[in-house]
Each structure stands twice: as structure tokens, then as C-alpha cells.
C-alpha positions in Angstrom: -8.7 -3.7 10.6 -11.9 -3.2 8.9 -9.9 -3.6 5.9 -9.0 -7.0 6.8 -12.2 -8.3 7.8 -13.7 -7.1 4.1 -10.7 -8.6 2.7 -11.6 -12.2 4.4 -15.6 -11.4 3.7 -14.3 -11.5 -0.4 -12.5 -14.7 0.7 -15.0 -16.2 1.6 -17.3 -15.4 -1.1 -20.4 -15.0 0.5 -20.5 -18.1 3.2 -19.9 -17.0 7.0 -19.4 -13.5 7.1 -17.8 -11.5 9.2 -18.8 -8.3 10.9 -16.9 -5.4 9.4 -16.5 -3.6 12.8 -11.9 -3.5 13.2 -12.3 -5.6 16.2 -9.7 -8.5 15.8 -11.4 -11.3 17.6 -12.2 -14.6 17.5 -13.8 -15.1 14.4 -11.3 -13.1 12.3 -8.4 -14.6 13.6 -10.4 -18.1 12.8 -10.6 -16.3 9.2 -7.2 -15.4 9.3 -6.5 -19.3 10.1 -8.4 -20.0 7.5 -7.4 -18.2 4.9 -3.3 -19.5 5.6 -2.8 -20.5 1.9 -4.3 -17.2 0.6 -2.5 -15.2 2.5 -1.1 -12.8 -0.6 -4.1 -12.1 -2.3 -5.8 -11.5 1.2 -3.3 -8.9 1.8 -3.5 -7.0 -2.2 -7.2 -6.9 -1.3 -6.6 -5.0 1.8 -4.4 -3.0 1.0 -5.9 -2.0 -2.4 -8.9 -1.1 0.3 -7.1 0.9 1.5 -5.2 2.7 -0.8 -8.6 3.5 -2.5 -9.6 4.9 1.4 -6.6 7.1 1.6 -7.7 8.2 -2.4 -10.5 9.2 -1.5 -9.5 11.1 1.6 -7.1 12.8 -0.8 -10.1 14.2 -3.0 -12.2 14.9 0.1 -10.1 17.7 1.9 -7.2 19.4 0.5 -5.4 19.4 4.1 -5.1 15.1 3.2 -3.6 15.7 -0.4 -0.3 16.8 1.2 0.1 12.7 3.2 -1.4 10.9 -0.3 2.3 10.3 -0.7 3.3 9.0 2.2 0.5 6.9 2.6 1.3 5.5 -0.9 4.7 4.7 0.2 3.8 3.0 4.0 1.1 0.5 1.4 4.3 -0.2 -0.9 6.2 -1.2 2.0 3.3 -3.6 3.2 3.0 -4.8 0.0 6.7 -5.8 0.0 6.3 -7.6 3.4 3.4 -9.5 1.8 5.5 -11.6 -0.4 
């Protein structure tokens, strides 16, 4: 949920904040209500987040190379429900 909360920080561009920390709570679903007419560019921010997260756990450790794919493919399927 970090993800999302960055996402809405961008959003917001610069003016009330919220703390990156993955809790969902008041403020980020005030965000979230916010945010209602930029929903779709909300969500390619966070999941380009986190597609450059799972990248870089990829590079990191050898072990992670091997879900890269699937990872890939779980993001595309977001990205699908996003429209």
C-alpha cells in the first residue's frame, strides 16, 4: 500500500502529504476520495512503482529472477482492471 500512498503523494504535488507507511487509513482513503477523477493515472503510477520494485528485486538476488515474470504478468492484469 505504500505504493499507493506515493502514488496519491505525486497527486497531490507537494500540498498535504501523506505518510508513506502501507497503513490504509483515514487519510488515504480521504486521498483516494479525492483523487476519484484521477483514478487511472493514480493507478499507472503505482503500479509502475511497483513494477520498478519487483525490477529491482530481480537484479538484487538471483532466487527473485525466476518470479520477475509472473510478477509482470499479476501488474498487467491490474493494469487491465484499471481501465
Amino acid at each position: 500500500m505504500k505504493f499507493l500512498q506515493e502514488a496519491l503523494n505525486i497527486a497531490n504535488e507537494g500540498k498535504d502529504q501523506l505518510v508513506t507507511d502501507g497503513i490504509i487509513g483515514k487519510k488515504t482513503l480521504a486521498a483516494v476520495a479525492e483523487h476519484l477523477d484521477a483514478l487511472r493515472p493514480i493507478c499507472a503510477i503505482t503500479l509502475w512503482r511497483r513494477t520498478l520494485y519487483y525490477q529491482s528485486l530481480a537484479a538484487s538476488k538471483e532466487t527473485f529472477r525466476a518470479f520477475l515474470r509472473g510478477w509482470i504478468n499479476r501488474l498487467a492484469k491490474l493494469w487491465e482492471r484499471c481501465r
